[in-house]
C-alpha positions as CSV (number, residue, x, y, z in Angstrom):
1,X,45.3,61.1,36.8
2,X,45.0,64.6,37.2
3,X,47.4,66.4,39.3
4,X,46.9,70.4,41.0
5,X,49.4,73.2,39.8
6,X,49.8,76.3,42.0
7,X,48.7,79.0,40.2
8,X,51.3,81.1,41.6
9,X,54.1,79.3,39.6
10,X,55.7,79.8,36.3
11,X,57.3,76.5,36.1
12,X,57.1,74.1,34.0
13,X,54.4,71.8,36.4
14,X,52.8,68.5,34.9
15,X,49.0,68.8,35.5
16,X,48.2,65.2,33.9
17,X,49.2,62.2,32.6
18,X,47.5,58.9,31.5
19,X,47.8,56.6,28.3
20,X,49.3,58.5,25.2
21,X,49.3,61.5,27.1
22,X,51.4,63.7,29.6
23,X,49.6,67.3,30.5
24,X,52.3,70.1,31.4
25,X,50.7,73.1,32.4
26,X,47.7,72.0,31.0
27,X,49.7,71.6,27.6
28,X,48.5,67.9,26.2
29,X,51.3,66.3,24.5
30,X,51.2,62.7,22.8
31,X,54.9,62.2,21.9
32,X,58.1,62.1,24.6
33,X,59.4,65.0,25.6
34,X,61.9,66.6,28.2
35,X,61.2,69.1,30.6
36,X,62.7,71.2,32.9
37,X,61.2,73.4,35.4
38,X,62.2,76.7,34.2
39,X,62.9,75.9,30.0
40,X,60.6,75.6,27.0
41,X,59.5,72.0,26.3
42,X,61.3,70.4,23.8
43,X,60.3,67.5,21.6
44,X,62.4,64.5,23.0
45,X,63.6,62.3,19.0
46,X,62.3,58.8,20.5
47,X,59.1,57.3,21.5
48,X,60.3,53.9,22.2
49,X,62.9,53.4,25.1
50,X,64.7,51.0,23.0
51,X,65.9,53.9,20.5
52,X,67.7,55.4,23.5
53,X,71.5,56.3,22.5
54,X,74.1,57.9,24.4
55,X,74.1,61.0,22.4
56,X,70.3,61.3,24.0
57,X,71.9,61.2,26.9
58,X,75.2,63.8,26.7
59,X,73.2,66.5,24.9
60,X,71.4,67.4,28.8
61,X,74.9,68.0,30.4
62,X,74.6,71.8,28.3
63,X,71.3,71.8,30.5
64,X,73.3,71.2,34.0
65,X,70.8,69.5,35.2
66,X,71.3,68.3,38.6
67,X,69.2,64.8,38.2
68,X,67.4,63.5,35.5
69,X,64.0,61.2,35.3
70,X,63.7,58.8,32.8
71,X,60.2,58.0,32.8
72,X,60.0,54.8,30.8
73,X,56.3,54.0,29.7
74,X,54.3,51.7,31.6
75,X,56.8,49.2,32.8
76,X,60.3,50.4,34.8
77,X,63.6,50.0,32.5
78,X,66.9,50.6,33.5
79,X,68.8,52.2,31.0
80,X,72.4,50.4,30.6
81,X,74.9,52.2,32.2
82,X,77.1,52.9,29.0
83,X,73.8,55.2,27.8
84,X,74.3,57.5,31.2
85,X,78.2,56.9,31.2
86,X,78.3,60.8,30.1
87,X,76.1,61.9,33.3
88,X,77.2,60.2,35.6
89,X,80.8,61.1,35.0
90,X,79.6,64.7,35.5
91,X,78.3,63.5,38.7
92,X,74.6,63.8,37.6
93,X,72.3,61.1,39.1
94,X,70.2,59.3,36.8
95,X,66.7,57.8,38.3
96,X,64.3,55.8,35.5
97,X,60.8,54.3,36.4
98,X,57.2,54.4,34.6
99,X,56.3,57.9,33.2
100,X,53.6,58.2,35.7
101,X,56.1,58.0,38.5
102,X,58.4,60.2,37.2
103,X,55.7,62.5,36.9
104,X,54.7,62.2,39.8
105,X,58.8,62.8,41.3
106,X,59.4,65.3,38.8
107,X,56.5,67.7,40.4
108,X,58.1,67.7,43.8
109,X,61.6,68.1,43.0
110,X,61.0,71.0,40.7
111,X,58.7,72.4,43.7
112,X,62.1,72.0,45.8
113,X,63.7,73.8,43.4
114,X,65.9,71.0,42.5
115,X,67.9,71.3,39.2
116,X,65.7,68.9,37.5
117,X,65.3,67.2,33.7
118,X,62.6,64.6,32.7
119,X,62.2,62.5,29.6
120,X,59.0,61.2,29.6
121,X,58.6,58.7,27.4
122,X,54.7,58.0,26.0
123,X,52.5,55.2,27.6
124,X,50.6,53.3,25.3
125,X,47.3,55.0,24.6
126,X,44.6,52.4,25.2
């Protein structure tokens, strides 16, 4: 699907996204990786949401991100509580659902200006 950026903003906007592929600022990327409206991309270490550890998940407290989007894959997993134990301690809510709804959230609470991370994990290219 493609999605519109307004050409007035600097932020970090995801233009696309479909099998193997996210599209931030018209940036293609195959592998998972976290963004943030107003930070470089960086490469997130795991493809698979299995591999998640809690160390994945206190590294983004330096970040002080207000919420964070898991975006799963293709299916919706629920990370187990003792991964986000970290976040939600610092009172940071944790949402998780397919990539391509977190996508889709992550555009419009970064247009809110919402202190906002995502991890979007890769669909399966097809």
């Amino acid at each position: 699907m493609k999605l519109h950026a307004d050409p007035l903003t600097r932020l970090n906007t995801v233009t696309a996204y479909g099998p193997g592929f996210i599209e931030i600022n018209a940036q293609r990327i195959s592998g998972a990786v976290l963004v943030s409206p107003d930070q470089p991309l960086v490469d997130f270490p795991v493809d698979r949401f299995d591999d998640l550890t809690e160390e994945h998940f206190t590294g983004l407290l330096a970040r002080q991100p207000e919420i964070v989007l898991l975006g799963t894959g293709a299916r919706q997993r629920f990370a187990h509580p003792r991964l986000t134990r970290s976040l939600a301690q610092a009172r940071v809510g944790v949402e998780c659902m397919t990539t391509q709804a977190a996508c889709r959230t992550y555009n419009i609470l970064m247009t809110e200006g919402r202190r906002v991370l995502a991890i979007f994990l890769p669909e399966p290219a097809q």
